[in-house]
Structure formats: structure tokens, C-alpha cells
C-alpha positions as CSV (number, residue, x, y, z in Angstrom):
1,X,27.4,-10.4,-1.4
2,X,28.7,-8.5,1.8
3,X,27.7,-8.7,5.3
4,X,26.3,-5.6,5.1
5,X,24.8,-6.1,2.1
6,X,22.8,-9.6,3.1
7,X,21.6,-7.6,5.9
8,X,20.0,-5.2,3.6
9,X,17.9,-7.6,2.0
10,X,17.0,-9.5,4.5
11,X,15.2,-6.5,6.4
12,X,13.7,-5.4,3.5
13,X,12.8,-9.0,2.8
14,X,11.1,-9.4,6.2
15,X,9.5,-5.7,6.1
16,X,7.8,-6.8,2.5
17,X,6.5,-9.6,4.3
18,X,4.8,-7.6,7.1
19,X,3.7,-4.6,4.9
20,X,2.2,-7.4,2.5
21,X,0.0,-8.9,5.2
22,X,-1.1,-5.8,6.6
23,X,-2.3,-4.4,3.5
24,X,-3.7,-8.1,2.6
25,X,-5.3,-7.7,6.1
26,X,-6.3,-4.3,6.0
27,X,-7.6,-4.1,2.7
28,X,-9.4,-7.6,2.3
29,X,-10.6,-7.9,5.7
30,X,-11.9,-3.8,6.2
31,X,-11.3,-1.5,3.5
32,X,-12.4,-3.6,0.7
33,X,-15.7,-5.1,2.1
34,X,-16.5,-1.5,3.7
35,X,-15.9,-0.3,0.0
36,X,-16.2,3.4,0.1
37,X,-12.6,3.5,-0.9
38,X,-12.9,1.4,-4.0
39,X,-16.2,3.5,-4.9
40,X,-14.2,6.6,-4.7
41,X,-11.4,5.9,-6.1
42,X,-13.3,4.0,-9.1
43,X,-15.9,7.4,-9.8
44,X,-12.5,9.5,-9.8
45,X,-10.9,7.0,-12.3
46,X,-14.6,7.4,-14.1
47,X,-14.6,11.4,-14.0
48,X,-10.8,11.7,-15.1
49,X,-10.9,9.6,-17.8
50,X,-14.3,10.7,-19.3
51,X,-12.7,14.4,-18.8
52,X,-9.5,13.4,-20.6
53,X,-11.3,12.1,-23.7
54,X,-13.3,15.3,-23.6
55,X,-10.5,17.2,-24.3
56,X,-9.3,15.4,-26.9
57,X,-13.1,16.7,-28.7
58,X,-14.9,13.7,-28.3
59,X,-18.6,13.5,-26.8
60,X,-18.3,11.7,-23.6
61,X,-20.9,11.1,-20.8
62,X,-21.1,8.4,-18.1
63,X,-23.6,7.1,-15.8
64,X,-26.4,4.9,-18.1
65,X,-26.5,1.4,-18.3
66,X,-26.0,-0.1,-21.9
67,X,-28.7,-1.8,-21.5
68,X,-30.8,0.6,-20.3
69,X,-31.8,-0.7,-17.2
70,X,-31.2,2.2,-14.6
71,X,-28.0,3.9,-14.1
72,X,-24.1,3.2,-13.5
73,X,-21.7,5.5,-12.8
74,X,-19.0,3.2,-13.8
75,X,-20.1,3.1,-17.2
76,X,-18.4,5.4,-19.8
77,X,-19.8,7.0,-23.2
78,X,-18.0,8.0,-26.4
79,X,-20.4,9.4,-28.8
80,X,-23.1,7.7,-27.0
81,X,-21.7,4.2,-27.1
82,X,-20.3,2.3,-23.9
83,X,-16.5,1.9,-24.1
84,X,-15.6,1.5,-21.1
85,X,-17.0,0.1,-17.3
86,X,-14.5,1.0,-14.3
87,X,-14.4,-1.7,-11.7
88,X,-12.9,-1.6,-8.5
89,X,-9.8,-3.9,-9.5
90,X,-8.7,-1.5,-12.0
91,X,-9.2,1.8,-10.2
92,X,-5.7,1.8,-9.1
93,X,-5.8,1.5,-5.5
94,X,-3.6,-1.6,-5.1
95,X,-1.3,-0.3,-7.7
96,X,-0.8,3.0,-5.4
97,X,-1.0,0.5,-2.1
98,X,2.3,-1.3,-3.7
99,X,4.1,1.7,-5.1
100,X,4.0,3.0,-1.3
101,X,4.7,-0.2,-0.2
102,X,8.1,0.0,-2.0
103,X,9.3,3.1,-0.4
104,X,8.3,1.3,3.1
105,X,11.0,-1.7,3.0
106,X,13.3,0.1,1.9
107,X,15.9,2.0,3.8
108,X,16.1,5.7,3.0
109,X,16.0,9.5,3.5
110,X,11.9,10.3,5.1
111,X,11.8,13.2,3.4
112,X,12.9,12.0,-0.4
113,X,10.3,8.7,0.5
114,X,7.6,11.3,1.2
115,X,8.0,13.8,-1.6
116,X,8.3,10.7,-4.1
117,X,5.5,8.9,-2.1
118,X,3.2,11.8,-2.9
119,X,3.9,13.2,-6.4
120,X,4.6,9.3,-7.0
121,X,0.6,8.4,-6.1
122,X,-0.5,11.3,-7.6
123,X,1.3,9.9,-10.9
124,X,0.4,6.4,-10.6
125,X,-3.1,7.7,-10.7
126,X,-2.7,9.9,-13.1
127,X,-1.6,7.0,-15.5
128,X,-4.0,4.8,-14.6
129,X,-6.2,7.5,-15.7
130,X,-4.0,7.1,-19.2
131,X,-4.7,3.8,-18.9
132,X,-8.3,4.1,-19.1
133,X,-8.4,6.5,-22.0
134,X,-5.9,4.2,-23.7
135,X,-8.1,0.9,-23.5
136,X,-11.4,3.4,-24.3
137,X,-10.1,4.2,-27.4
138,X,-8.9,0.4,-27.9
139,X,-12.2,-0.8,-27.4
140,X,-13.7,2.0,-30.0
141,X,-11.2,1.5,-32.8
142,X,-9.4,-1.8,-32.4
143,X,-12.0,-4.0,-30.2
144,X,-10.5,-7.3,-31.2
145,X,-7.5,-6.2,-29.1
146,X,-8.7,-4.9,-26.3
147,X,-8.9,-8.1,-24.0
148,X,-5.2,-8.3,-24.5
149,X,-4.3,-4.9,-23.8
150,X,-6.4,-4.6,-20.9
151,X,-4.5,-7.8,-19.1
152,X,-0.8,-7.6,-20.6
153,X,0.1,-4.7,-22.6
154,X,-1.0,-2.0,-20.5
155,X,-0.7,-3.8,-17.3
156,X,3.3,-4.2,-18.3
157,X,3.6,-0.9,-19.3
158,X,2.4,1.0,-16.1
159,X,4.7,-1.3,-13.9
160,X,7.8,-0.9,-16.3
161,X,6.9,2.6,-15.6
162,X,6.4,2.7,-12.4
163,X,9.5,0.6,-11.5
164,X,11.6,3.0,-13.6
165,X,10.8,5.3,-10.7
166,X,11.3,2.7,-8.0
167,X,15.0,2.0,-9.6
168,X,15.4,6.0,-10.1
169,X,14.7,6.6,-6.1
170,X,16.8,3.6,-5.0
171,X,19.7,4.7,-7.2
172,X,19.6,8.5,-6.3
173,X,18.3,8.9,-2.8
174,X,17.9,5.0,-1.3
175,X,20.8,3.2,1.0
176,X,22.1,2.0,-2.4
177,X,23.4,5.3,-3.2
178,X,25.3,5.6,0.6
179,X,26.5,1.3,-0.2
180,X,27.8,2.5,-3.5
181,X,29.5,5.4,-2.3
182,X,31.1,3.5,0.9
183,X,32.2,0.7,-1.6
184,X,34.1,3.6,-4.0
185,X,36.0,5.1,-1.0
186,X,37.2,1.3,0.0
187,X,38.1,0.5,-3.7
């Protein structure tokens, strides 16, 4: 490894460290105890995903305890049956926290971070939101599954996903592109 190179990794090394406990700092100590945010983000994740089964023509509602002791908007209904309870942890907002987080350490154009910051959160929401439908239909049709598909199997395929954009962005428009290029001109 080059100079240059070492360099590289060692700012991004120390700018995960800082973004890491600011967010740790930010989000445990104010935005999590506050929790509007979580709540928010949690009924989106609730309206999305009871929408989505929708259109695939299935009765959906949300918003009544199973147990019939008052109401929870977290709660969602296929065909009147609970499948499905949104909590904050799985609402995506961490996810979305680190996929920004990524385009903060490392060095690159502003404007290619931003666009893939935006259309990026918009699609890490989006399939969480796939997520959701994914483990609502797991619990409705293969239920002795679904405890493992809600920690590992889905869990790895949204970051496999979502690092298959992180590698896109730091091979086409990161410092990488501009180290590989500088390392073909010496060659």
C-alpha cells in the first residue's frame, strides 16, 4: 500500500470514528429518547407496507391490537389477522443513518454524494418497505421461518444490497476512481 493510499484510509478511518459517535451521540442521547423521529418513520414503514400488500389484492388494515385491548398503529392486518408489528429498530432509520454515513468518510465529488445520498435514502427505505411485505407474507405462509428471516436472511440481503451501491459509487465517482486512474498513467 502507497503513501497516498495509507493516507486514504486512515482519514476515512478517523472520519468513521467521528461520524460514528456523533450519530451514537445524537441519536441515543436526543433523537431517540425525544422519539418523534422513530414514530414517524415507523407509521411510514406501517402505511407503505400495508399499501404495498394492498396492491398485491389482499385485505389489509392496521391500527387494532390482537388482543383487542385498544389500538396500535404499528400493528399490521392481512385478511384480519396480525402479521406484522413495526418497531422502531426496524423502521430503517439507522439503516439510512449508516448508508449516509458511508458517503461522509469517504472522499468524493459533493454533488455525486448528494444525488446518491438522496435517491440512495429514498431506496433504502423503499426496501425496507420490501422488507416488511417480505417477512408479512413470511409470517402468513411459512411462520416457522420467519424468526430467521427477520434476523439473517433479510437483514443480509438489504446490506448486500445496499453495499452493492456503496462499491458502485466508490468505483465510479469516489477518490478510487481518480487513485485508479493516476496509477494507469504511472504504469
Amino acid at each position: 500500500m502507497d503513501d497516498e493510499t495509507r493516507k486514504l484510509v486512515k482519514s476515512a478511518a478517523l472520519k468513521a470514528a467521528i461520524v460514528f459517535v456523533l450519530w451514537v451521540v445524537g441519536y441515543h442521547g436526543f433523537i431517540r429518547p425525544n422519539g418523534r423521529l422513530d414514530h414517524w418513520f415507523s407509521m411510514k414503514v406501517v402505511e407503505f407496507t400495508k399499501n404495498g400488500i394492498s396492491i398485491l389484492g389482499y385485505n389489509t388494515a392496521y391500527g387494532i391490537n390482537p388482543d383487542g385491548k385498544g389500538i396500535n398503529p404499528r400493528y399490521i392486518f392481512v385478511d384480519g389477522t396480525p402479521v406484522l408489528s413495526v418497531a422502531d429498530g426496524c423502521n430503517g432509520v439507522e439503516l439510512i443513518a449508516l448508508f449516509i454515513g458511508f458517503f461522509i468518510i469517504f472522499p468524493g465529488n459533493w454533488r455525486s454524494k448528494t444525488v446518491f445520498i438522496l435517491l440512495g435514502s429514498i431506496g433504502v427505505f423503499l426496501l425496507n418497505v420490501i422488507r416488511e411485505m417480505a417477512l408479512a407474507f413470511n409470517y402468513m405462509y411459512f411462520r416457522q421461518s420467519f424468526d430467521l428471516n427477520h434476523k439473517y436472511t433479510f437483514v443480509l440481503i438489504v446490506y448486500g444490497l445496499i453495499f452493492i451501491v456503496w462499491r458502485y459509487w466508490l468505483n465510479n465517482y469516489s477518490f478510487l476512481k481518480e487513485l485508479k486512474q493516476e496509477n494507469a498513467q504511472k504504469s
